[in-house]
N, C-alpha and C positions, 0 to 999 in steps of 0.2 A: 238667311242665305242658304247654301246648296250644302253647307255645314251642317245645318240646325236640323233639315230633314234626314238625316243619314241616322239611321239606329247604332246603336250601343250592343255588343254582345256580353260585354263585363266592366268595371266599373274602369274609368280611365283613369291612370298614373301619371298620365303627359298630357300638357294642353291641346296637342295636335297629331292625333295618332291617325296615322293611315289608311288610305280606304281602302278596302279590295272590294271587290265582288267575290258571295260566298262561293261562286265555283272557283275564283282562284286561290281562295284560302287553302292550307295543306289540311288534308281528311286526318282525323285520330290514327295512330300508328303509324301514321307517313308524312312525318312533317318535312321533310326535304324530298317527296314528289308532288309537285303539283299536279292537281285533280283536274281531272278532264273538264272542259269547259261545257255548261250547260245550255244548251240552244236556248237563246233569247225568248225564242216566241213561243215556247213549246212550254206549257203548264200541265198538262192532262197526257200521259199516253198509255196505250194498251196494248203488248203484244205479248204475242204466243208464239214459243222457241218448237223448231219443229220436232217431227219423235224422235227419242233417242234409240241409240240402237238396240236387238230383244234383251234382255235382262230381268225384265220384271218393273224397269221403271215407269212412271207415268207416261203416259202418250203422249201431255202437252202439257205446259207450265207456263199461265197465262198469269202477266201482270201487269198490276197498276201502277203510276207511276204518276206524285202529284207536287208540285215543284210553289214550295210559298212565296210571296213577292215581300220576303225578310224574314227573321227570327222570330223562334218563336218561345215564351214559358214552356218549362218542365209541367207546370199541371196542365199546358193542353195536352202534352206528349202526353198523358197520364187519360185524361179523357180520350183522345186519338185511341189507345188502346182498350180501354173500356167500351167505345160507343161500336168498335169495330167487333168487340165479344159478342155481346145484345144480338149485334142484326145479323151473324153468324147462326146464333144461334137460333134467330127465329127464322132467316130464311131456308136452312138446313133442315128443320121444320123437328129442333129438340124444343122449340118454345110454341104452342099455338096462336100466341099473339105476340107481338112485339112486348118488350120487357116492361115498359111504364102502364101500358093497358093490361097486363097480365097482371102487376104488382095491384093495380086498382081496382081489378074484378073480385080477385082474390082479397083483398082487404075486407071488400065490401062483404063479400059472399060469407066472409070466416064472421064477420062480426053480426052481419043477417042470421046464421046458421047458430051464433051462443046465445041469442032469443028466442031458438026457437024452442019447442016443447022436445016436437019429438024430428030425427033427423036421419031421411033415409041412409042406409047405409052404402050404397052406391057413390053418393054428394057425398059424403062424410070422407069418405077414404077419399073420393078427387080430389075434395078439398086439402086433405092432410099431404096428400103429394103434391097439392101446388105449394102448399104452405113452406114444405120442406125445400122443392127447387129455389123458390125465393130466397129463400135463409142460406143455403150453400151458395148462392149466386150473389148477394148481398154482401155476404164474407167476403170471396173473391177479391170483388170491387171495391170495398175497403180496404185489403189486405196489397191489394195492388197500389193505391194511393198510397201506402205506406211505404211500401219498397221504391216509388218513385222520388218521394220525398228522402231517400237515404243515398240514392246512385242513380248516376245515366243507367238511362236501360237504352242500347242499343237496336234489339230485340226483340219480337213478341211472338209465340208460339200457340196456337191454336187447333190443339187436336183433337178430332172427334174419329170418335170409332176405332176396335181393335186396341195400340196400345200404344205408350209413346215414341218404343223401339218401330213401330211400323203399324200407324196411324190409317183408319180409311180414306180421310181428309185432312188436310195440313193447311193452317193461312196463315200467314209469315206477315207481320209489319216490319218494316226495315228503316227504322229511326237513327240509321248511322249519319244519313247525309242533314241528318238537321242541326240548324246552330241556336242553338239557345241562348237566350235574353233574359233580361231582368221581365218583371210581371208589366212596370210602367214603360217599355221600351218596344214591348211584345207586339207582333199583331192578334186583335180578340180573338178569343178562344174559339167563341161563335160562329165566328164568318171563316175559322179555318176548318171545325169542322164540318161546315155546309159544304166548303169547297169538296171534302174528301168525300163526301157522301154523292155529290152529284158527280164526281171521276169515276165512283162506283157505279149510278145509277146507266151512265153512257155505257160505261164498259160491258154494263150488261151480262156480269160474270154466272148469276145466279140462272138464270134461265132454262137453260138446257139441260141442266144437271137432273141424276134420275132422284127418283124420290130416295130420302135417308130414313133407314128406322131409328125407331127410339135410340140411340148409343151415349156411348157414357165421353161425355169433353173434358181435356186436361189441359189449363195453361203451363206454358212454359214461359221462361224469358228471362233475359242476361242482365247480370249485375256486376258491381266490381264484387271481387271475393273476398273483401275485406268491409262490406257497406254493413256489418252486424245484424241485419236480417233474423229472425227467428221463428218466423209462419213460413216461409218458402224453405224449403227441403234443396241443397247443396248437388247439384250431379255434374262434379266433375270431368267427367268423360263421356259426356253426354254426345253423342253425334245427332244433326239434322238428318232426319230416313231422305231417302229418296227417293222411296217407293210411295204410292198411292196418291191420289190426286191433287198437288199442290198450288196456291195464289200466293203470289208474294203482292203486298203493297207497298211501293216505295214511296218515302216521304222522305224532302229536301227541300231547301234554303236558297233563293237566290235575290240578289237583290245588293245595293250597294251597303256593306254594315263597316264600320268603324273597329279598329282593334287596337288594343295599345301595343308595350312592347313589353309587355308582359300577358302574355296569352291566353284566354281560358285554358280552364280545368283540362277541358276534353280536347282542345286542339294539342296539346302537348304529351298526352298520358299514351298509353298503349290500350288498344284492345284484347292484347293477351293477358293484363288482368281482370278480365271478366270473364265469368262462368255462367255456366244456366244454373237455373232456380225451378223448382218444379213444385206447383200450389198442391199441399197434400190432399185437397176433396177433389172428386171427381164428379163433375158436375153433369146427374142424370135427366136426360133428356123427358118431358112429360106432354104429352097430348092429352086433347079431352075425350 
């Protein structure tokens, strides 16, 4: 019945718990406003807010905006952010190949290079700095699955160049509007994030952009301030810059899902207990 397909956001207490649609459920921190309703037909969108006035701020703040048709697992949010680092980072051009063909050239080439006799020194040292991106970039991604598995991360923060008070580049994931499921309730990981990837590839954000030199990338990104954490570095009083060229990508939930009357975690808690967390390596940019 019209029951049986309806998802699950947390495990139910009542035989018959009611259905909303995720846009009329109450967002975290505001559970008595109801959230704007999410245009039905509208999955993918892309706009750019016009320039602000002189100050020093960006000239335009172009985003993505990709709307899933239901709940989704914490480890795809966890991949969502991960897969969106990688192609950051190679289309910015701190990676010269995308991250899985770099990780395989480099594998090969390090384990080609300790047979051989003797080993130019040019290839030696590339190798030793691809070697090292990998390893700091590796951490990262682990470090980050870590802290996903301990708290909502509403958040993700992507900074390359300059510093994290006032970044060259800023790309923002915005994982507020997503409702999370159990892993068997979820939709696959897979196919959501194929969808985000090809919201990206429409939107066409990379493009235009001038070339970026080598520079040095910091993640950021919000946790409860009590999730005991101990690789991500605690900052408080962190503010988003405003300055230098920003992407936000919105990701959100819509679809009909089930809730008891006991609520999730996150539709009930506040977002003023969470803080940013700042990855202590700073992940340097390498060409060939």
């Amino acid at each position: 019945g019209a029951s049986s397909a309806r998802r699950s956001l947390a495990p139910l207490s009542t035989p018959a718990a009611p259905a909303l649609r995720a846009a009329d459920k109450p967002r975290t921190g505001e559970a008595n406003v109801p959230a704007s309703p999410v245009q039905p037909n509208t999955t993918t969108t892309t706009t750019t807010t016009p320039p602000p006035p002189a100050g020093g701020l960006a000239a335009a703040c172009p985003s993505v905006s990709v709307v899933f048709p239901g709940p989704v697992s914490r480890e795809s949010c966890c991949r969502f952010a991960c897969e969106l680092l990688k192609h950051v980072l190679h289309q910015r051009h701190q990676l010269p190949l995308p991250y899985e063909q770099l990780a395989y050239f480099c594998r090969k080439s390090y384990f080609s290079m300790s047979t051989a006799s003797k080993k130019p020194p040019s290839v030696d040292s590339a190798s030793k700095k691809c070697q090292q991106v990998l390893m700091d970039l590796e951490g990262v991604l682990q470090h980050l699955e870590v802290m996903f598995s301990l708290t909502l991360v509403p958040r993700v923060l992507i900074l390359l160049g300059g510093n994290v008070m006032s970044p060259k580049e800023l790309y923002e994931l915005n994982l507020e509007g997503i409702y999370e499921g159990r892993a068997e309730e979820s939709l696959k990981t897979t196919s959501c994030v194929r969808k985000l990837f090809h919201a990206l590839f429409v939107a066409d954000v990379f493009s235009e952009l001038k070339a970026l030199p080598v520079v040095g990338t910091v993640v950021m990104l919000q946790g409860h301030r009590d999730c005991g954490v101990d690789w991500f570095r605690p900052k408080l009083n962190y503010k988003v810059p405003t300055r230098g060229r920003k992407l936000t990508v919105n990701l959100s939930c819509d679809g009909v899902i089930n809730i008891s009357s006991s609520p999730p975690q996150h539709v009930t808690s506040t977002w003023e207990d969470y803080v940013w967390f700042q990855a202590p390596v700073t992940l340097k940019g390498f060409c060939e």
